[in-house]
PDB file with SEQRES, HELIX, SHEET and CRYST1 records, atoms N, CA, C and O in Angstrom:
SEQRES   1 A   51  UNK UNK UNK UNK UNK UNK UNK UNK UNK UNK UNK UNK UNK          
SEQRES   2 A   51  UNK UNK UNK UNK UNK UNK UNK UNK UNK UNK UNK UNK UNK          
SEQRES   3 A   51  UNK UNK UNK UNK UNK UNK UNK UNK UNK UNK UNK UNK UNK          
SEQRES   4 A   51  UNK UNK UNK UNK UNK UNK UNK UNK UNK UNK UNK UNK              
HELIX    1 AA1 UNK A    8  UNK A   11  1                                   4    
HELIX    2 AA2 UNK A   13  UNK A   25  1                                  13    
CRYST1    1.000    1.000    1.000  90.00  90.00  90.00 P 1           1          
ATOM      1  N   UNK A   1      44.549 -15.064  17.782  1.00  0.00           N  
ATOM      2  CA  UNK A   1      44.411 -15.115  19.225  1.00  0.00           C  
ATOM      3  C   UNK A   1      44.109 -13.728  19.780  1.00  0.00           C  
ATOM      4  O   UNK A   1      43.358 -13.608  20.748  1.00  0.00           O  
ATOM      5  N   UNK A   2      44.902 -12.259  18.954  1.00  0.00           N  
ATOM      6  CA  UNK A   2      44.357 -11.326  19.467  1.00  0.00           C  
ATOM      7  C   UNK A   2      42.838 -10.294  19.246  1.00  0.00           C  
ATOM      8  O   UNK A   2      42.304  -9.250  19.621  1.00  0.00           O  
ATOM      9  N   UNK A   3      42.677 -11.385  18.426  1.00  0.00           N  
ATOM     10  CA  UNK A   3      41.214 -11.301  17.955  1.00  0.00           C  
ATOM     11  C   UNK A   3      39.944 -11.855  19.097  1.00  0.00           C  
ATOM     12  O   UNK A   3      38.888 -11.369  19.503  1.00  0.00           O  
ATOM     13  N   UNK A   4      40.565 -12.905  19.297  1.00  0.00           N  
ATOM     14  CA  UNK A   4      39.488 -13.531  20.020  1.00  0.00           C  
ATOM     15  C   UNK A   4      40.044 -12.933  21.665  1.00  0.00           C  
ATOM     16  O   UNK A   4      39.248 -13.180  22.571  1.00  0.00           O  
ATOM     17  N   UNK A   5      40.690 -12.557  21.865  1.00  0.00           N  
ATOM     18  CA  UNK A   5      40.933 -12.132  23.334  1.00  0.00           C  
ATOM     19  C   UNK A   5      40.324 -10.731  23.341  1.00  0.00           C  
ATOM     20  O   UNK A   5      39.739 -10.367  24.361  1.00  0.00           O  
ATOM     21  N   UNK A   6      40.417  -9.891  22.255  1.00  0.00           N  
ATOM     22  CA  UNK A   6      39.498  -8.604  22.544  1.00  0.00           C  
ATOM     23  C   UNK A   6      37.763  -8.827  22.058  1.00  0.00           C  
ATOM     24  O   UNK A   6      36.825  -8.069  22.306  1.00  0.00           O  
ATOM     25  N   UNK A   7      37.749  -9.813  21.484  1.00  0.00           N  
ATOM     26  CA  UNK A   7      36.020 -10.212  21.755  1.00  0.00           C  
ATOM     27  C   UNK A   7      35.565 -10.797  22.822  1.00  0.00           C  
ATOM     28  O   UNK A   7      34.405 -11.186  22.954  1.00  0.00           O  
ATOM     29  N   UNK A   8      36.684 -10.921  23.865  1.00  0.00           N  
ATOM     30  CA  UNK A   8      36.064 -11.639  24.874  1.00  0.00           C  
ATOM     31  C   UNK A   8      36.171 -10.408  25.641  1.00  0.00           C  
ATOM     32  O   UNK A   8      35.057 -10.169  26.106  1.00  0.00           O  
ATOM     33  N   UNK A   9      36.699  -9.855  25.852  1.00  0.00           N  
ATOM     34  CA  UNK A   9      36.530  -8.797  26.559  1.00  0.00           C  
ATOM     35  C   UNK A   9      35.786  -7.510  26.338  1.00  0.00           C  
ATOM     36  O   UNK A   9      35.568  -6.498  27.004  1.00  0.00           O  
ATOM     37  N   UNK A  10      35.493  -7.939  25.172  1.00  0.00           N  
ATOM     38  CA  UNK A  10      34.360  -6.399  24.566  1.00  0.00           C  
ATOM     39  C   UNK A  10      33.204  -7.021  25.423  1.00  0.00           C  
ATOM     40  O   UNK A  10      32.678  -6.401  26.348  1.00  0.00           O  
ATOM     41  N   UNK A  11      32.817  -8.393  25.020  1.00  0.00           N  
ATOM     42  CA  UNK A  11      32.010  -9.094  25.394  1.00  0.00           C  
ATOM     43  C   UNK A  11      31.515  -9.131  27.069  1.00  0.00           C  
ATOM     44  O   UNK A  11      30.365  -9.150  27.508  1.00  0.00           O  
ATOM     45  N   UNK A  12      32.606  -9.132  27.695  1.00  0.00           N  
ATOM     46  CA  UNK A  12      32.798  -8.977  29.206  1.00  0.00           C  
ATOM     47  C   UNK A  12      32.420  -7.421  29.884  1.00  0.00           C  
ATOM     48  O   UNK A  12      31.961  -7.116  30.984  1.00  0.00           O  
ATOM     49  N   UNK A  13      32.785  -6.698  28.840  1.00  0.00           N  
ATOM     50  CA  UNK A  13      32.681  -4.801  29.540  1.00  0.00           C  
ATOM     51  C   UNK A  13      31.068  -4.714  28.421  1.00  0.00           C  
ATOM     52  O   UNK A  13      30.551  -3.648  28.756  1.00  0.00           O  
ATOM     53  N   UNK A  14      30.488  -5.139  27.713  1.00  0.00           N  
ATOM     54  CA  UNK A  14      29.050  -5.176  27.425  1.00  0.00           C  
ATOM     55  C   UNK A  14      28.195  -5.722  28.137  1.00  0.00           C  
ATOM     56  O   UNK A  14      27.000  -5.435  28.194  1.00  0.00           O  
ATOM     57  N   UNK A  15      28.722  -6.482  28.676  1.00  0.00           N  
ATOM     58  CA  UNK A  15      27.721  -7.508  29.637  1.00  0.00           C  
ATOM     59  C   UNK A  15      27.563  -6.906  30.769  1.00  0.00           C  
ATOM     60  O   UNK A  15      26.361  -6.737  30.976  1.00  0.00           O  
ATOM     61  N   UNK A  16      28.530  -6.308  32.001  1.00  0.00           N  
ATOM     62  CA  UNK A  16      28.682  -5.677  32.580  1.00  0.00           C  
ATOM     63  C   UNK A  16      27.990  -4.472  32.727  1.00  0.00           C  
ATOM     64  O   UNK A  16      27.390  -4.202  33.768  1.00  0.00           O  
ATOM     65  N   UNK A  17      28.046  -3.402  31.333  1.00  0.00           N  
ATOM     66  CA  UNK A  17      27.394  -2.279  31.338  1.00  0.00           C  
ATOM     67  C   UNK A  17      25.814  -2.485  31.129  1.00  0.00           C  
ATOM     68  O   UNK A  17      25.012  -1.689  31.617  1.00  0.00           O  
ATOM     69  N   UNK A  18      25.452  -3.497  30.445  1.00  0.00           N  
ATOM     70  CA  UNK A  18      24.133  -3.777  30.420  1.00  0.00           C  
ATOM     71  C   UNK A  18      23.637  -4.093  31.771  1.00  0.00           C  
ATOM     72  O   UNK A  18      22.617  -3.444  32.000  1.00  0.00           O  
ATOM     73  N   UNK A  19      23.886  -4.636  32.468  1.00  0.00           N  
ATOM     74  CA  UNK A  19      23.592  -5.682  33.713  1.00  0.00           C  
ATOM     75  C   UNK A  19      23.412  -4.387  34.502  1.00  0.00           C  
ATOM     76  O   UNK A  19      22.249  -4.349  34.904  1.00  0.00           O  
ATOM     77  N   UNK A  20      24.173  -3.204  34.921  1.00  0.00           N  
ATOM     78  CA  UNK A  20      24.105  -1.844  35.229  1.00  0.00           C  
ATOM     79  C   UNK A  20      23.055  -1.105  34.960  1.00  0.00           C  
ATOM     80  O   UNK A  20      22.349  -0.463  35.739  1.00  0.00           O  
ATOM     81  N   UNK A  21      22.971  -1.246  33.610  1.00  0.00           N  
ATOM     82  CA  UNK A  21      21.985  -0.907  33.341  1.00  0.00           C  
ATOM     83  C   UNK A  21      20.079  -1.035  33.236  1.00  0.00           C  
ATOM     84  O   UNK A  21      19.191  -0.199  33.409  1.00  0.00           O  
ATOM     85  N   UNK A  22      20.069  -1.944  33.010  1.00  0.00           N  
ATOM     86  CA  UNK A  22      18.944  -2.951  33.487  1.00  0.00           C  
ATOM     87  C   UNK A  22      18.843  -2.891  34.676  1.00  0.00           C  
ATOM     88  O   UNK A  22      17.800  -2.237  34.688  1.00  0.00           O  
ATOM     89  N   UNK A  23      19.247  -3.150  36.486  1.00  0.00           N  
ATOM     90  CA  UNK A  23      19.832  -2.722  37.069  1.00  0.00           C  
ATOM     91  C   UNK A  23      18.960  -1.607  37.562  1.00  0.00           C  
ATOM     92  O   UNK A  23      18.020  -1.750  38.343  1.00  0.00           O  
ATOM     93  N   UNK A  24      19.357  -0.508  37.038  1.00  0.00           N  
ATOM     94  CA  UNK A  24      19.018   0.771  37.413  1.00  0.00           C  
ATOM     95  C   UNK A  24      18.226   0.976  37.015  1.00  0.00           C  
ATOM     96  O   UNK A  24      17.415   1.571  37.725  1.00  0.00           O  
ATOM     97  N   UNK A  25      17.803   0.630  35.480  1.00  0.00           N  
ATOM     98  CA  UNK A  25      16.379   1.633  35.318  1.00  0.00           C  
ATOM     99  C   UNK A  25      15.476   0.794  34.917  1.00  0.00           C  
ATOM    100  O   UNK A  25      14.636   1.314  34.183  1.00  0.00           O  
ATOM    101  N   UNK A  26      15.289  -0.698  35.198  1.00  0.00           N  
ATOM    102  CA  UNK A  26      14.323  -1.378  34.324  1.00  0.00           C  
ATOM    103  C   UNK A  26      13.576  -2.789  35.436  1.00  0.00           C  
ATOM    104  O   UNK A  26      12.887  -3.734  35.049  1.00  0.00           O  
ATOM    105  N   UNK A  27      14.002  -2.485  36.790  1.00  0.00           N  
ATOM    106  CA  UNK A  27      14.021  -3.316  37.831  1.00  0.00           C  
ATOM    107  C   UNK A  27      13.307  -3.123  39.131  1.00  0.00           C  
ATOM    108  O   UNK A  27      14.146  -2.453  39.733  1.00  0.00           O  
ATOM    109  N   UNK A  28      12.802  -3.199  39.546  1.00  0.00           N  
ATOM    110  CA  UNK A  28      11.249  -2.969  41.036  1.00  0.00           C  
ATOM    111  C   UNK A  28      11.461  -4.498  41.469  1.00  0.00           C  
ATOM    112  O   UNK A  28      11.876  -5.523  40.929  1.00  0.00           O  
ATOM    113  N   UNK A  29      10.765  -3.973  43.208  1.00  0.00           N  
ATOM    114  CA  UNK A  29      10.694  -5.003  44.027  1.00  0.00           C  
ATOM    115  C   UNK A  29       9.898  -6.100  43.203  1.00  0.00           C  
ATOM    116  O   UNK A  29       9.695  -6.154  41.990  1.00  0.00           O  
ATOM    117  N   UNK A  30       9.573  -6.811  44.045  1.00  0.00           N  
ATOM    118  CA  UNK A  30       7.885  -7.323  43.411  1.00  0.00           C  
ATOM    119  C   UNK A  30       6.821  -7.074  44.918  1.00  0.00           C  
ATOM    120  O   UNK A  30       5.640  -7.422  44.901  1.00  0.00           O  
ATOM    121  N   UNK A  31       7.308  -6.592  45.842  1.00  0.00           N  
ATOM    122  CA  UNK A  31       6.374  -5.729  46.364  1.00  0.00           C  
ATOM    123  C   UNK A  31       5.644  -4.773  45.783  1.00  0.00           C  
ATOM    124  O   UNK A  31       4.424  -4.650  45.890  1.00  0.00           O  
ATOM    125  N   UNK A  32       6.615  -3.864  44.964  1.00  0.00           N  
ATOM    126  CA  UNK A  32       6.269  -2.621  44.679  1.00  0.00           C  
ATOM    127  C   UNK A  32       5.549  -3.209  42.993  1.00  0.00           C  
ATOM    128  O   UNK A  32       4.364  -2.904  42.859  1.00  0.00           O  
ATOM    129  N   UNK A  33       6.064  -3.836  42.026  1.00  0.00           N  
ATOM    130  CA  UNK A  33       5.723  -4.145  40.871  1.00  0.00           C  
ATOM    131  C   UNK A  33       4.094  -4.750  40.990  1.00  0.00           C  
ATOM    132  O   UNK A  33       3.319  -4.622  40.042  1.00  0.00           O  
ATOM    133  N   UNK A  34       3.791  -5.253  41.955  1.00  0.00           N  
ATOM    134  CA  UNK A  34       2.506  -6.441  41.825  1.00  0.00           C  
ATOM    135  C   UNK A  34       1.637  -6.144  43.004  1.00  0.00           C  
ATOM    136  O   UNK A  34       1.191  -6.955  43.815  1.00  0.00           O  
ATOM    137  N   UNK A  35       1.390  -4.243  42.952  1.00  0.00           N  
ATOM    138  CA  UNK A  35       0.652  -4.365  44.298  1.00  0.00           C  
ATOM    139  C   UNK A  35      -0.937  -3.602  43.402  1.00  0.00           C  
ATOM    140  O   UNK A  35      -1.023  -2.480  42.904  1.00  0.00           O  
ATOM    141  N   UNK A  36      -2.374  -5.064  43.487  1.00  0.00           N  
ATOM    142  CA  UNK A  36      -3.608  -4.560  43.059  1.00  0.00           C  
ATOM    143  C   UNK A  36      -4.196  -4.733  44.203  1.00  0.00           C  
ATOM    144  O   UNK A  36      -3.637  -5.156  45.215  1.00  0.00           O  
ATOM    145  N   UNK A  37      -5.542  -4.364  44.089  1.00  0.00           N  
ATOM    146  CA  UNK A  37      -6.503  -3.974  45.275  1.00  0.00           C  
ATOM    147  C   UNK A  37      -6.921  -5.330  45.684  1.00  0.00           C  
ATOM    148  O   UNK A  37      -7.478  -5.411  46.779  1.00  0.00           O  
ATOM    149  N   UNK A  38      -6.674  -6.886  44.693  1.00  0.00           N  
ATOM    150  CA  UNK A  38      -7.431  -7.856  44.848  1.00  0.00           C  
ATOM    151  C   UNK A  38      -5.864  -8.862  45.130  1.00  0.00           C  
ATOM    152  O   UNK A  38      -5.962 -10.073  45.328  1.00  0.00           O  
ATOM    153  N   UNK A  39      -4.836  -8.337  45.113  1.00  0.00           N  
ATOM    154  CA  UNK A  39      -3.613  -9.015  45.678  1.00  0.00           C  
ATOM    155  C   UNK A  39      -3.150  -8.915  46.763  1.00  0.00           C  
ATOM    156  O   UNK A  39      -2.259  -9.669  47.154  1.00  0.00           O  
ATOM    157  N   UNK A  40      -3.799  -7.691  47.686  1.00  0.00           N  
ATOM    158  CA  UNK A  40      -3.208  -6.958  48.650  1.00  0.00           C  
ATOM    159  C   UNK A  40      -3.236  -8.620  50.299  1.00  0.00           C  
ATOM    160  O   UNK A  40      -4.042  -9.544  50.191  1.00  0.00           O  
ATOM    161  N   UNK A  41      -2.718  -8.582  50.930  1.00  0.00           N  
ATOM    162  CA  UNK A  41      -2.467  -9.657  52.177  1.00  0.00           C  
ATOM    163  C   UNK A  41      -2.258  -9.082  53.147  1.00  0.00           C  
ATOM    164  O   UNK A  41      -1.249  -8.396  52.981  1.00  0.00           O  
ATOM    165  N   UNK A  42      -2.719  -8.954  54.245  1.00  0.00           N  
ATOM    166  CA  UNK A  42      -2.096  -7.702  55.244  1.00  0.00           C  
ATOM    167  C   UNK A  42      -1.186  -8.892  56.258  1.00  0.00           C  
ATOM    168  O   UNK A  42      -0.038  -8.701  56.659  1.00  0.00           O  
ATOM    169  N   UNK A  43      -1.815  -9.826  56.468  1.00  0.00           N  
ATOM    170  CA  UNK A  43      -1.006 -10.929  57.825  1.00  0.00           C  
ATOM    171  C   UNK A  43      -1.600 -12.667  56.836  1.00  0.00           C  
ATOM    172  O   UNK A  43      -2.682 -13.253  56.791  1.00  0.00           O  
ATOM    173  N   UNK A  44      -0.142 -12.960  56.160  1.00  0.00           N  
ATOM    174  CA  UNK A  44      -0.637 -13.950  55.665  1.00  0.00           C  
ATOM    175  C   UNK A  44      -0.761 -15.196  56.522  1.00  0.00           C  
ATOM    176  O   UNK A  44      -1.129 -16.265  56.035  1.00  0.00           O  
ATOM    177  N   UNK A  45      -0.405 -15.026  57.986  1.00  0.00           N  
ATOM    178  CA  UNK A  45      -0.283 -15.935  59.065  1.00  0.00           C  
ATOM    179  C   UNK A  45      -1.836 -16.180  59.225  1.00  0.00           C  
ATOM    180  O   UNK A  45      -2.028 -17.372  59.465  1.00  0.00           O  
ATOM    181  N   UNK A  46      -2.536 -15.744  59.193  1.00  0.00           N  
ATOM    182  CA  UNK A  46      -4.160 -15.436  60.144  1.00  0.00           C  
ATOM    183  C   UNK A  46      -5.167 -16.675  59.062  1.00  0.00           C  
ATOM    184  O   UNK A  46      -6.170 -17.277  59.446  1.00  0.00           O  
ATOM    185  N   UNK A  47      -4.595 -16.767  57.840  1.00  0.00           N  
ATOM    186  CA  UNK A  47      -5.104 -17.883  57.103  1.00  0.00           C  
ATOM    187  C   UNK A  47      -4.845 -19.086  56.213  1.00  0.00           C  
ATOM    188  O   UNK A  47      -5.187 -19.516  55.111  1.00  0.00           O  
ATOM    189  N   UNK A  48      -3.857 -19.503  57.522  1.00  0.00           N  
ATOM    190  CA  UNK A  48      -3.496 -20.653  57.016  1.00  0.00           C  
ATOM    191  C   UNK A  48      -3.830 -21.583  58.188  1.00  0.00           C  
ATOM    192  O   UNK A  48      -3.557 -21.498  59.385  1.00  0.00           O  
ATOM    193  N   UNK A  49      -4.613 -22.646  57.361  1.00  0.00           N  
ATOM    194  CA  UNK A  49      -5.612 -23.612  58.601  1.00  0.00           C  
ATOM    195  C   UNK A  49      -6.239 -23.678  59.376  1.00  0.00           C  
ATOM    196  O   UNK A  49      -6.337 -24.499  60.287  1.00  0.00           O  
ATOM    197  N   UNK A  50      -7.148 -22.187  58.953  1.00  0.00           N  
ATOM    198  CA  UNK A  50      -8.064 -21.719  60.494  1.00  0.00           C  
ATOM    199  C   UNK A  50      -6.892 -21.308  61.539  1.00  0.00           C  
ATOM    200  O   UNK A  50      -7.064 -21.384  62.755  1.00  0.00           O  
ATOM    201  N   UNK A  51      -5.831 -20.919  61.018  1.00  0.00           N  
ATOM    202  CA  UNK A  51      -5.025 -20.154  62.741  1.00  0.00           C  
ATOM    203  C   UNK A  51      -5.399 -18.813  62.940  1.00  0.00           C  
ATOM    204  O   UNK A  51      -5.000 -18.201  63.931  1.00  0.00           O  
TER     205      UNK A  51                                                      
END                                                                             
């Protein structure tokens, strides 16, 4: 039992520090991630149904 209670908790403070991590250095808007010259939208209101 004290086996499996400190794998759950190694498990719990790994998960944690990853999630932090990822997080911080591996994560962008998707504004900022997906902006090309042929994606760009300035007022997506102006074309939808001729308005």
């Amino acid at each position: 039992m004290k086996a499996f209670a400190a794998a759950v908790v190694f498990a719990v403070i790994v998960a944690y520090g990853a999630s932090h991590i990822l997080n911080a250095n591996f994560q962008s808007a998707a504004y900022s991630a997906f902006t090309t010259e042929g994606a760009r939208v300035d007022n997506p209101g102006s074309n939808l149904l001729g308005n």
